[in-house]
C-alpha positions as CSV (number, residue, x, y, z in Angstrom):
1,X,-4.6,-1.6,18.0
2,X,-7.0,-4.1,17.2
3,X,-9.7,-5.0,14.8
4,X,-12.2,-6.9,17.6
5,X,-14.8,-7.8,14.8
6,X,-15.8,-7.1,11.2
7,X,-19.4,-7.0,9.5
8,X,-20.4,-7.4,5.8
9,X,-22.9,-6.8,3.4
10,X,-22.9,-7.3,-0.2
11,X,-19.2,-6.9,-0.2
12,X,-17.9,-8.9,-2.9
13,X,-19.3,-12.7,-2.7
14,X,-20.7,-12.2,0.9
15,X,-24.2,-10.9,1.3
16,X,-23.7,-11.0,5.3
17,X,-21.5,-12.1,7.1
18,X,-20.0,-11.2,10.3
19,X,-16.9,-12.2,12.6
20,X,-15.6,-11.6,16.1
21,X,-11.7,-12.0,16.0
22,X,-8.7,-13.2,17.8
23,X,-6.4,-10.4,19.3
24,X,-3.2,-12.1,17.8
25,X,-3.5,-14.4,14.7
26,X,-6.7,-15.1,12.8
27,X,-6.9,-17.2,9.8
28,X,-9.2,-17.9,7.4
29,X,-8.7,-21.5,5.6
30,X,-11.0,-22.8,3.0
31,X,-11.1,-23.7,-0.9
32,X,-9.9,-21.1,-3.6
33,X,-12.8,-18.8,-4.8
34,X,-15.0,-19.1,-1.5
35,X,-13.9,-15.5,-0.3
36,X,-10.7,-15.7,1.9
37,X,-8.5,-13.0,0.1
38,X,-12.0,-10.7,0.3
39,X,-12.0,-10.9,3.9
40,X,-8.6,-9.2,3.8
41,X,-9.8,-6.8,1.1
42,X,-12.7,-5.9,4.0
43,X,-9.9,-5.1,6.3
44,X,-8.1,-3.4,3.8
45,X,-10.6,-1.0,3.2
46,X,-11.4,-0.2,6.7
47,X,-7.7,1.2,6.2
48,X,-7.1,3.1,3.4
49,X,-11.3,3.4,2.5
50,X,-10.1,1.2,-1.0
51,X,-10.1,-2.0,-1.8
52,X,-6.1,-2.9,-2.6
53,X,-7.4,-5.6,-5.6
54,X,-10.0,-4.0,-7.4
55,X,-9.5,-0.1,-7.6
56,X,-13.5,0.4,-9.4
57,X,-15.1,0.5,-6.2
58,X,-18.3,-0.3,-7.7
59,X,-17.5,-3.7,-8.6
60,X,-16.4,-4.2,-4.9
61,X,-20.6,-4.4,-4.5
62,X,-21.8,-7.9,-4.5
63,X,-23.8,-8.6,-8.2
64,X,-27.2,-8.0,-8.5
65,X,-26.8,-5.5,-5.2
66,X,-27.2,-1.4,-5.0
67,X,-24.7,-1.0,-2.2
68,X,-22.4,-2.2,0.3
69,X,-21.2,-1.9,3.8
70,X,-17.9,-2.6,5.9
71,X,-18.0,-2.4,9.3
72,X,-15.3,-2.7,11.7
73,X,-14.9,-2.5,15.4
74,X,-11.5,-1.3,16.9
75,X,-9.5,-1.2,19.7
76,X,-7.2,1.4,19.8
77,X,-5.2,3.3,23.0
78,X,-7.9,2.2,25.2
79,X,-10.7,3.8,23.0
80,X,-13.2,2.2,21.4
81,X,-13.3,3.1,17.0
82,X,-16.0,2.2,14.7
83,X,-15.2,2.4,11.1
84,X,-17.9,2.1,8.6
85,X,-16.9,2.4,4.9
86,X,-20.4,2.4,2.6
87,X,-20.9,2.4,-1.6
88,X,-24.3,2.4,-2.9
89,X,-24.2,2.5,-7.0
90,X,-24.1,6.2,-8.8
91,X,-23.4,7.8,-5.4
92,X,-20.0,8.6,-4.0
93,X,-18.4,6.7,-1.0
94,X,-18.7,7.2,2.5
95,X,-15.9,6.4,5.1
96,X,-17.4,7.3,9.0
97,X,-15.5,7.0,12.3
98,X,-18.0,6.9,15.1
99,X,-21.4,7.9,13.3
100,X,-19.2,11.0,11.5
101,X,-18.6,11.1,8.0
102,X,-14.8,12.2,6.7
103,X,-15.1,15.2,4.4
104,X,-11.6,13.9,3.1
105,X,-10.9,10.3,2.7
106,X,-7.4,11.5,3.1
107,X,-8.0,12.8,7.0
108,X,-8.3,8.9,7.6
109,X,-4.9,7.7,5.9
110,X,-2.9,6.5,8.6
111,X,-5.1,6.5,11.6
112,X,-5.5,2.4,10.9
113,X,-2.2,1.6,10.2
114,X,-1.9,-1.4,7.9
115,X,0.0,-3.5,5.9
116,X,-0.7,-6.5,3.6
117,X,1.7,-9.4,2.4
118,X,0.0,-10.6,-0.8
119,X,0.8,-13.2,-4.6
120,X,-0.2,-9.5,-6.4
121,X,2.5,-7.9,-4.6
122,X,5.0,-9.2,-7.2
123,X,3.8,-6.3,-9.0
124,X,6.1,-3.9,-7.4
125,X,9.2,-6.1,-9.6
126,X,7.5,-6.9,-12.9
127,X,5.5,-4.1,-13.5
128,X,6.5,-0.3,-13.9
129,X,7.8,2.6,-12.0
130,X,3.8,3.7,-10.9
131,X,3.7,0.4,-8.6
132,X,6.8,1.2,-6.8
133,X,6.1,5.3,-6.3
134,X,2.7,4.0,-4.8
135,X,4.8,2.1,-2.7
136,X,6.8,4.5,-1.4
137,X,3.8,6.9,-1.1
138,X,1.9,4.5,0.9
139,X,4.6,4.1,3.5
140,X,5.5,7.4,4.4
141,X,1.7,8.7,4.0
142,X,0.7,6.6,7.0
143,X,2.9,8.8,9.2
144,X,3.2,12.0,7.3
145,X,-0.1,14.2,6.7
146,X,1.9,16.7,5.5
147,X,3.5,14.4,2.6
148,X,0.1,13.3,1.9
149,X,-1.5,16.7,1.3
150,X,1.5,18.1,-0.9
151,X,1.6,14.9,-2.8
152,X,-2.6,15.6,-3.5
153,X,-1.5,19.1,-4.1
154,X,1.0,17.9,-6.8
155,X,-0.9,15.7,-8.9
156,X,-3.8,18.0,-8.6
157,X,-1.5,20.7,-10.7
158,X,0.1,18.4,-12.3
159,X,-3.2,17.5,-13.8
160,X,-4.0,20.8,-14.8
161,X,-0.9,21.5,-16.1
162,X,-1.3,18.4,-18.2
163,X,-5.1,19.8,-19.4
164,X,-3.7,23.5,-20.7
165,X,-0.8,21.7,-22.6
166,X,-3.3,19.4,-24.5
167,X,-5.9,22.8,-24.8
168,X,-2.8,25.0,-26.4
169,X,-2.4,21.9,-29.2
170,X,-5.9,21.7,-29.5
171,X,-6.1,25.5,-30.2
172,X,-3.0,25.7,-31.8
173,X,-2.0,28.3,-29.2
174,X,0.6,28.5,-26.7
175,X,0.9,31.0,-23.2
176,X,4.3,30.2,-21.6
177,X,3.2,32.7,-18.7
178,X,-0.2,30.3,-18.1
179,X,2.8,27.7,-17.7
180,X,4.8,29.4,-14.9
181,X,1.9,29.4,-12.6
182,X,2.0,25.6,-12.7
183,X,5.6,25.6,-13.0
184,X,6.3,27.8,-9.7
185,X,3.6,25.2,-7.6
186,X,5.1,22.5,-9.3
187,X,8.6,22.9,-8.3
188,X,7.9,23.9,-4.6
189,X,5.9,21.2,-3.7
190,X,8.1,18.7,-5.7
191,X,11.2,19.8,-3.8
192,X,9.4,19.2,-0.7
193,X,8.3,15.8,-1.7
194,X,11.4,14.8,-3.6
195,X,13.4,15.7,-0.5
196,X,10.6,13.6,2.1
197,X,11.4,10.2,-0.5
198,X,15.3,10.9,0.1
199,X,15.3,10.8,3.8
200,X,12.6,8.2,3.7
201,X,14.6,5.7,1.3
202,X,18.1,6.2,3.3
203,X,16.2,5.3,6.6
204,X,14.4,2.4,5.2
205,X,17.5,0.6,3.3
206,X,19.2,-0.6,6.3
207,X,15.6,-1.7,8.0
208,X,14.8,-3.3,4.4
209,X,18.4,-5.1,4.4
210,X,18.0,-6.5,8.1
211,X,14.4,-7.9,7.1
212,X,16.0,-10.0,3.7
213,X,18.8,-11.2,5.6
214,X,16.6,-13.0,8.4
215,X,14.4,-14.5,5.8
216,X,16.2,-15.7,3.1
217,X,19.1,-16.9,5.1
218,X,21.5,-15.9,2.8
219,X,24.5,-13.3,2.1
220,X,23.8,-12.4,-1.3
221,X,23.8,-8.7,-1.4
222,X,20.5,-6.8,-2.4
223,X,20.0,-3.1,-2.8
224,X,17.3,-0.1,-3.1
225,X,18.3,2.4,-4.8
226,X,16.0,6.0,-5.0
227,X,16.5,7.0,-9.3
228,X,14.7,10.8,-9.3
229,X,15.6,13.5,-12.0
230,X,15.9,15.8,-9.0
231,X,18.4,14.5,-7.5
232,X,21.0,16.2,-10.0
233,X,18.2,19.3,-11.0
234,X,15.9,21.5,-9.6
235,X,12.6,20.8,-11.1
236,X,12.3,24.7,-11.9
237,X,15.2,24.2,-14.4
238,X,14.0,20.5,-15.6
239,X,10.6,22.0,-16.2
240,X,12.1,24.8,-18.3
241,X,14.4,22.7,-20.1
242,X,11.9,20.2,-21.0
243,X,9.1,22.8,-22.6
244,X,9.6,21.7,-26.0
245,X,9.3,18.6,-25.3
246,X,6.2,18.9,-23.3
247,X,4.7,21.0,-26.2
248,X,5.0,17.9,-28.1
249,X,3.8,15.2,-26.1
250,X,1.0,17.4,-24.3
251,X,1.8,16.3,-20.9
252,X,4.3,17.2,-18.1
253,X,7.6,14.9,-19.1
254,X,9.7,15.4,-15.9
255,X,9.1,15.9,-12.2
256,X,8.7,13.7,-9.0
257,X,6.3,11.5,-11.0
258,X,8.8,10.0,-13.2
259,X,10.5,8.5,-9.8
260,X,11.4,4.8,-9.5
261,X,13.5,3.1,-7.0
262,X,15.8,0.3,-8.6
263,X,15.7,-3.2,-7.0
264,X,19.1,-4.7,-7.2
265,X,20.2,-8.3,-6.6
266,X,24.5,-8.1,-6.5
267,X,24.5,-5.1,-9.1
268,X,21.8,-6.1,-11.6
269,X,17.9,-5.9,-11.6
270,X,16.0,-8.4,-9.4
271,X,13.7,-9.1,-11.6
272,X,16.0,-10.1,-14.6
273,X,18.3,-12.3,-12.5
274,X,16.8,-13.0,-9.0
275,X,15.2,-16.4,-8.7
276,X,12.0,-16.7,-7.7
277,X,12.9,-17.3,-3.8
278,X,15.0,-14.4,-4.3
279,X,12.5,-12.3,-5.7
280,X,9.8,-13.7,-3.0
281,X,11.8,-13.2,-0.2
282,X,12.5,-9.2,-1.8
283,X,9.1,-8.7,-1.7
284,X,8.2,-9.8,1.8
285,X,11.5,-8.2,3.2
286,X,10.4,-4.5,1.9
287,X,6.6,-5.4,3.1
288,X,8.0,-6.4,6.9
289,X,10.4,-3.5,6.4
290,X,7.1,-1.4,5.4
291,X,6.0,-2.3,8.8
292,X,8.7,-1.9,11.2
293,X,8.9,1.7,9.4
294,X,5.4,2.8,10.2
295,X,5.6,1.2,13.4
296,X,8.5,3.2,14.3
297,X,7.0,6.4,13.0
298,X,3.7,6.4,13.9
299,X,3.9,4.7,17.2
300,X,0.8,2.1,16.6
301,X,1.6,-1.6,15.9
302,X,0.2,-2.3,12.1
303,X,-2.4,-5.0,11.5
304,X,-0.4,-7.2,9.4
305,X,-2.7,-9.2,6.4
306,X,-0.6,-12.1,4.8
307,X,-2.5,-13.6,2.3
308,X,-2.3,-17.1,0.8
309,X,1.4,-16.7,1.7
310,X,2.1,-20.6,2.3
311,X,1.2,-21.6,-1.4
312,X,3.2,-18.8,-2.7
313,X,6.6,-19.6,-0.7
314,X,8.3,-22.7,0.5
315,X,8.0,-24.1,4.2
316,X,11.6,-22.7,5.4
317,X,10.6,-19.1,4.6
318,X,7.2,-19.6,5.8
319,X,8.4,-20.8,9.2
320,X,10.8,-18.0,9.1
321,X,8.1,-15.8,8.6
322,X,5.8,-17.4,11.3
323,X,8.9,-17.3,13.9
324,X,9.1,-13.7,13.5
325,X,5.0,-13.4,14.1
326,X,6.2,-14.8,17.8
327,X,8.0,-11.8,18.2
328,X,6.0,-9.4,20.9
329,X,7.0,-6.4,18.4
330,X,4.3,-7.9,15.6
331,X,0.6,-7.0,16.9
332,X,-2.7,-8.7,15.7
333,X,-2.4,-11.0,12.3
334,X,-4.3,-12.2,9.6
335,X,-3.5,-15.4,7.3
336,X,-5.7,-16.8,4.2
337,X,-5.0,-20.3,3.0
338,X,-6.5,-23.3,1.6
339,X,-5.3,-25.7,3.8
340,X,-6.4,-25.7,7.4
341,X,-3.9,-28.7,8.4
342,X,-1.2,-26.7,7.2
343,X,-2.3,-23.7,8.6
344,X,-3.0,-25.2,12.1
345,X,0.5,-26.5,12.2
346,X,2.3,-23.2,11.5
347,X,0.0,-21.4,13.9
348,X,0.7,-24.0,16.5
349,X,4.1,-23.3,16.5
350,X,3.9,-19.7,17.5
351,X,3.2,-19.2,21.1
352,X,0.0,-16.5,20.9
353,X,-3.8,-17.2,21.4
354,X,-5.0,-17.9,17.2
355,X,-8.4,-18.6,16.0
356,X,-9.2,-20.7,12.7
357,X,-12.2,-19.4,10.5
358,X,-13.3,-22.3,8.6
359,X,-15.2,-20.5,5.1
């Protein structure tokens, strides 16, 4: 699959703008602030129909402007894919594939498969346990429709379960039968996904392990492990158990929304005593683990973003990184930097066709 050229208008700091691309390794060099990183946004959301910075979509629209437009050309098994993703203010978003509009932006997930390397994904350590179910989510939704749709289902009910525990304090009321509706949905479709995470995590920790390994260089042991209430307890039971306690705090306190997965450096949290390398080299490890996984799963080669990636890590993991671009399994590539010598070098040094966007 590749991205043969990308129009913009009013996205962000561009008003137009438009660029025909490399099929390996495109980069876009140039001082901080003069739009790099929103080029890879752009391509982003031709993905996933979001922008992976700035989840308002209306401040994605350039100021002063009513709307704006992403367009992308594809290549993909010999067919030829336009995606257009459109915003104009007070109206909702479109995402087209060839001149048709998606009734669900979730019918798209996947068909683009994509993944970013990027300074904000540093997130997924500091921050808490919603950054890393996302994570998970996004990985196995790119190859799984099904997971995607029961995950929608879940939160969905989950949501109005959450709604009719805040009306019965609100009413000073309570129904335990207008629970069990919500409970019963609840519990099959967070069996299902709960189970999907399990098998997912098991086959991903051994793809993650091989990934840290060849880019920190180091034998220092490093662990996922998937922390779920239902991996001890049906959610039926938790759900019951937990009533009182839901009464109180007006909101669902246990389910497959409450799942983390622990990041371990030797047998203690990464992000309390991993060094920054360490923690840098995590990151990119579960991100090029992310994409040998949907690779593998979904058959189609992921565009791979890496942005500003050679301020944020030293030149040994860099040219790690690089020397596995040479590798024929990684497909077309896009780098943002602010230093085109620096850029050109690394480039220079992997033996694929590259083209340098001066911004």
């Amino acid at each position: 699959m590749i991205l043969k050229s990308l129009n913009l208008v009013n996205y962000k700091n561009f008003d137009s703008r438009s660029f025909e691309f490399n099929k390996k390794v495109n980069c876009f060099v140039g001082p901080n602030g003069i739009g790099k990183t929103n080029i890879l946004d752009a391509i982003y959301h031709l993905s996933f129909g979001k922008s992976y910075f700035n989840p308002i979509a209306s401040q994605n629209i350039k100021h002063g402007e009513e709307f704006f437009v992403v367009d992308g050309n594809y290549s993909k098994e010999d067919r030829e894919e336009k995606i257009i993703v459109s915003l104009k203010k007070g109206h909702k978003k479109i995402i087209k594939r060839n001149a048709k509009a998606y009734e669900r932006f979730s019918d798209h997930i996947g068909f683009l498969p994509l993944v970013i390397i990027s300074p904000a994904d540093r997130d997924l350590i500091t921050e808490g346990s919603d950054m890393r179910r996302k994570f998970i989510d996004g990985v196995i939704s790119q190859s799984d429709k099904i997971y995607l749709e029961h995950l929608i289902q879940y939160n969905k009910i989950l949501g109005q379960r959450n709604a009719l525990l805040k009306y019965f304090s609100n009413q000073n009321t309570f129904d335990i039968n207008a629970l069990e509706v919500y409970n019963e949905q609840l519990s099959d479709l967070g069996a299902k996904i709960h189970q999907k995470r399990k098998v997912f995590i098991e086959a991903f920790i051994p793809v993650f392990l091989k990934q840290y390994k060849a880019i920190s260089n180091q034998n220092e042991m490093v662990s996922l492990e998937y922390k779920s209430q239902l991996n001890n307890q049906s959610l039926e039971i938790l759900l019951k158990s937990h009533i009182n306690k839901d009464r109180v705090l007006q909101y669902t306190s246990v389910g497959i929304h409450k799942d983390d997965i622990e990041l371990n450096i030797g047998e203690y949290p990464i992000k309390k005593f991993g060094s920054q390398g360490q923690q840098k080299s995590f990151l990119i490890a579960l991100k090029l683990a992310q994409f040998d996984f949907i690779k593998s799963q979904s058959g189609t080669t992921p565009i791979l973003l890496l942005d500003d990636i050679f301020d944020k890590l030293d030149e040994q993991r860099v040219e790690r990184i690089i020397g596995m671009v040479n590798d024929d399994s990684f497909g077309q590539l896009f780098i943002s930097d602010t230093h085109a010598e620096r850029t050109e070098k690394a480039v220079k040094n992997v033996h694929q066709s590259f083209e340098i966007f001066q911004l």
